[in-house]
C-alpha positions as CSV (number, residue, x, y, z in Angstrom):
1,X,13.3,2.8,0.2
2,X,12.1,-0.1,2.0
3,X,8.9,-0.6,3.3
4,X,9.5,-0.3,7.2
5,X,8.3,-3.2,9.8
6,X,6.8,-1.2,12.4
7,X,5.1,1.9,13.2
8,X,3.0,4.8,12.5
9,X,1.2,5.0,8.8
10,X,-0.1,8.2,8.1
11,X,-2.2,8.9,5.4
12,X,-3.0,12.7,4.2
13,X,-6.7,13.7,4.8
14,X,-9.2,14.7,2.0
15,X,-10.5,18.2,1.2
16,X,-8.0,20.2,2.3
17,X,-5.5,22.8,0.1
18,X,-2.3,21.7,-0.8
19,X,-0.8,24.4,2.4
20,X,-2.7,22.3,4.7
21,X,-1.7,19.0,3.5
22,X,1.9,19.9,3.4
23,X,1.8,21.4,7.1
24,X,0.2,18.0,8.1
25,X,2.6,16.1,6.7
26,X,5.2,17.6,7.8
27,X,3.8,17.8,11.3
28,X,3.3,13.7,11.3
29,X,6.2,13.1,9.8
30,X,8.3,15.3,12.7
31,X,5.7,13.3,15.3
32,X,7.2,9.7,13.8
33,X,5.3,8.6,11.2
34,X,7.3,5.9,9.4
35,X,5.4,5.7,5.5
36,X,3.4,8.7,4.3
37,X,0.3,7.6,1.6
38,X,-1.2,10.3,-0.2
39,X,-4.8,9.5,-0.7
40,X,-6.7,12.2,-2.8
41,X,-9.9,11.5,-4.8
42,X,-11.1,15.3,-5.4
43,X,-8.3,16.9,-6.6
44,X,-7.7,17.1,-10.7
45,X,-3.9,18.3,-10.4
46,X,-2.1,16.3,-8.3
47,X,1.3,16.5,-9.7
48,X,2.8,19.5,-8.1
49,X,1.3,18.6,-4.6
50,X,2.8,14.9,-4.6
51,X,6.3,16.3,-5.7
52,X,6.3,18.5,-2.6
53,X,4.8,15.8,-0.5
54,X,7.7,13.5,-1.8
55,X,10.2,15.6,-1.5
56,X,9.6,16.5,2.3
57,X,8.8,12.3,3.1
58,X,12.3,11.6,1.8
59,X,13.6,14.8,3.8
60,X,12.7,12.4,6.7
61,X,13.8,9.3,5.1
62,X,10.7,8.0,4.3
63,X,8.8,6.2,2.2
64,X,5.8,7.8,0.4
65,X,3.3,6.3,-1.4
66,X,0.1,7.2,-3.6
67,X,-2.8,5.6,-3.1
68,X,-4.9,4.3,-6.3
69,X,-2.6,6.2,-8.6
70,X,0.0,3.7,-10.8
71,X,0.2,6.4,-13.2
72,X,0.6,9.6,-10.6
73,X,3.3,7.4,-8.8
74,X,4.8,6.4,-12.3
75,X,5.2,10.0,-12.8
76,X,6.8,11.8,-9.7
77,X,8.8,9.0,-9.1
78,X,7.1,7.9,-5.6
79,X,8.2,5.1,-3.4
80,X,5.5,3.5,-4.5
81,X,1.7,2.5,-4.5
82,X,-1.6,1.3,-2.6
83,X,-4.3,-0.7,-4.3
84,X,-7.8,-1.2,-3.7
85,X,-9.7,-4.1,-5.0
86,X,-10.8,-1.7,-8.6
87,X,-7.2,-0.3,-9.2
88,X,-4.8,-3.2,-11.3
89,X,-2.9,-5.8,-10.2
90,X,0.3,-6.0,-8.4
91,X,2.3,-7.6,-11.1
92,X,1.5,-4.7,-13.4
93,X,2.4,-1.9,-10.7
94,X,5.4,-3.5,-10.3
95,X,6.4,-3.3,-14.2
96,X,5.4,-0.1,-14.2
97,X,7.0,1.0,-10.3
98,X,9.7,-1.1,-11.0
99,X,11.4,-3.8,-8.6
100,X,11.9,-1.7,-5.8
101,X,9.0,0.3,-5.7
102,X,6.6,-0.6,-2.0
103,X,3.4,-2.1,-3.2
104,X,0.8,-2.8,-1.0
105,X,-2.8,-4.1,-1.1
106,X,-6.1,-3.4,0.4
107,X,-7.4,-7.0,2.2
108,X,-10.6,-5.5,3.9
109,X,-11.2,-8.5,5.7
110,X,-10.0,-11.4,3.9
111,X,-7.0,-13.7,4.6
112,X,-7.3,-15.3,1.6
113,X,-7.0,-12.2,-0.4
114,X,-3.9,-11.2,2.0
115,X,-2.0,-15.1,1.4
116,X,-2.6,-14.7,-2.6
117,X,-1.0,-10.8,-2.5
118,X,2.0,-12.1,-0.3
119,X,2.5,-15.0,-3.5
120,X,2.1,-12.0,-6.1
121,X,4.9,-10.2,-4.7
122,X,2.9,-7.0,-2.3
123,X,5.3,-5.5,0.0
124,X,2.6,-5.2,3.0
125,X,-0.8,-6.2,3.1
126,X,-3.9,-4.0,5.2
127,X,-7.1,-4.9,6.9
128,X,-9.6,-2.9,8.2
129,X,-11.8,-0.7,9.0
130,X,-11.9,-1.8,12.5
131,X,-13.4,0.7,14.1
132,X,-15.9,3.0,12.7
133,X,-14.4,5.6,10.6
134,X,-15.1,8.8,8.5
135,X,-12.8,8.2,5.8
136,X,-14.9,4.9,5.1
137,X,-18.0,5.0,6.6
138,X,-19.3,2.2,4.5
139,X,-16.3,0.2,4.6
140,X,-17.8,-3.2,5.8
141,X,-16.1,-4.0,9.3
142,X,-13.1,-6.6,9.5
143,X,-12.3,-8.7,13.1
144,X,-9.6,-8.1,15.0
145,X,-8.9,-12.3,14.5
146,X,-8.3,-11.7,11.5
147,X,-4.6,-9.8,12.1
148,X,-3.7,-12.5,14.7
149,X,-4.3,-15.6,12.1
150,X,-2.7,-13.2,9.0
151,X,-0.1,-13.1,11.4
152,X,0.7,-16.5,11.2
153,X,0.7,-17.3,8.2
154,X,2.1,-14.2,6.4
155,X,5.9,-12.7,6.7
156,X,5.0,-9.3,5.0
157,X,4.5,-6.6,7.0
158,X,0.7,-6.1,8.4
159,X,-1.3,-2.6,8.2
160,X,-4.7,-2.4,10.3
161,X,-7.2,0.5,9.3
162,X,-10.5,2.3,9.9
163,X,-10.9,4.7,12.8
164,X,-7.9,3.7,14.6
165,X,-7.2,6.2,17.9
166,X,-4.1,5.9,20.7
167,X,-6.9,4.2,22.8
168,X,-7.8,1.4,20.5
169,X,-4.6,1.0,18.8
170,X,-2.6,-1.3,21.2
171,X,-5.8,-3.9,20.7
172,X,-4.6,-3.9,17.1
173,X,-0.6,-4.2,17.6
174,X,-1.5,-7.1,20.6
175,X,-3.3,-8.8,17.9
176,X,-0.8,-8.8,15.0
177,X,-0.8,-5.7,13.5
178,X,3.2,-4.1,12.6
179,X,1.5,-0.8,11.5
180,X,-1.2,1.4,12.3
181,X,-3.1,3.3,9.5
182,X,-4.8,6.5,10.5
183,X,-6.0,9.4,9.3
184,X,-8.8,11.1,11.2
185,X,-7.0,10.0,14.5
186,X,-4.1,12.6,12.7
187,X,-6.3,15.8,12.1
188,X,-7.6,16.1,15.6
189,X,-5.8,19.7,16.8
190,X,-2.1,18.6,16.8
191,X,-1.4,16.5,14.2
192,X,2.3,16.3,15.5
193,X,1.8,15.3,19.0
194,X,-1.2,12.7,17.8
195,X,1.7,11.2,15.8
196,X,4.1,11.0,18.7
197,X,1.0,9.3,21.0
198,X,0.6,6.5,18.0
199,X,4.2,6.3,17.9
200,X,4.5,5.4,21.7
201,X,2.0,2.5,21.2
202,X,4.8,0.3,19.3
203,X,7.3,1.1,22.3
204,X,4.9,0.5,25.2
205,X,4.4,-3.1,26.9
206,X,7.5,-4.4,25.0
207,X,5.6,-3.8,21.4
């Protein structure tokens, strides 16, 4: 699968049992969620869970991806992968993923780090957080410049992250972002209709 332009990036919250996850997933995914990462540090046994969670992304026709994981992704055969600054380098995801597989890489705050991924073949670069956020509450803060001069200069598809809600979001897509991150912004009551409200933000104003 390809790594889509636009849209709505959801990623699966922490914590929670493997029912939960899977009713949240599917609820974003019916809501319009265009990629699916599943980002788990706790749990030991992953395997069966990401199968599922694979399983009912490409039920939807799309993407999913495991964050951190090379090996986990190697093994169920996901879409693909998302790397922090502490977990490999692109070039040896992608001869373990394989040519096809989505690859894309954690830039914080730095363009630099963002032109050099594009060179080394990533799929999609991210930035963030932006806003504060409980998934990475010491995250250190990146600037809303930095999507609009990324844009510029990069053709890859841009992710913005880190507390992203429908009322700060547009800022984000006005400044250069093509997809929205979010995972708190998700679990709040109804995960499907906070989906459709992030997925409204890319239609509105002629996004």
């Amino acid at each position: 699968m390809l790594m889509p332009k636009r849209g709505l990036y959801a990623i699966t919250p922490e914590g929670k049992t493997a029912a939960e996850i899977l009713e949240f997933t599917e609820a974003v995914l019916k809501g319009g969620a265009c990629v699916v990462q599943y980002r788990e540090k706790g749990r030991n046994d992953k395997t069966d869970l990401a199968k599922k969670l694979l399983e009912l992304c490409h039920a939807h026709n799309v993407p999913f991806l495991i964050n951190d994981n090379v090996e986990l992704a190697e093994t169920i055969g996901a879409d693909g992968v998302h790397l922090g600054k502490d977990d490999g380098s692109i070039s040896e995801a992608r001869q373990r993923l394989g040519k096809s597989a989505i690859i894309g890489v954690s830039c914080y705050n730095s363009l630099e780090c963002a032109i050099a991924a594009e060179k080394e073949g990533a799929n999609y670069v991210a930035f963030g957080r932006f806003f504060s956020s409980n998934s990475k509450p010491l995250a250190a803060p990146a600037e809303i410049g930095t999507l609009t001069a990324a844009k510029k200069v990069l053709t890859l598809p841009i992710v913005a992250i880190g507390g992203i809600l429908p009322k700060n979001g547009t800022s984000l897509i006005d400044a250069g972002a093509d997809l929205l991150a979010v995972i708190g912004g998700l679990t709040i009551a109804n995960s499907e209709r906070a989906a459709q409200t992030f997925t409204a933000l890319f239609s509105e104003n002629g996004h």
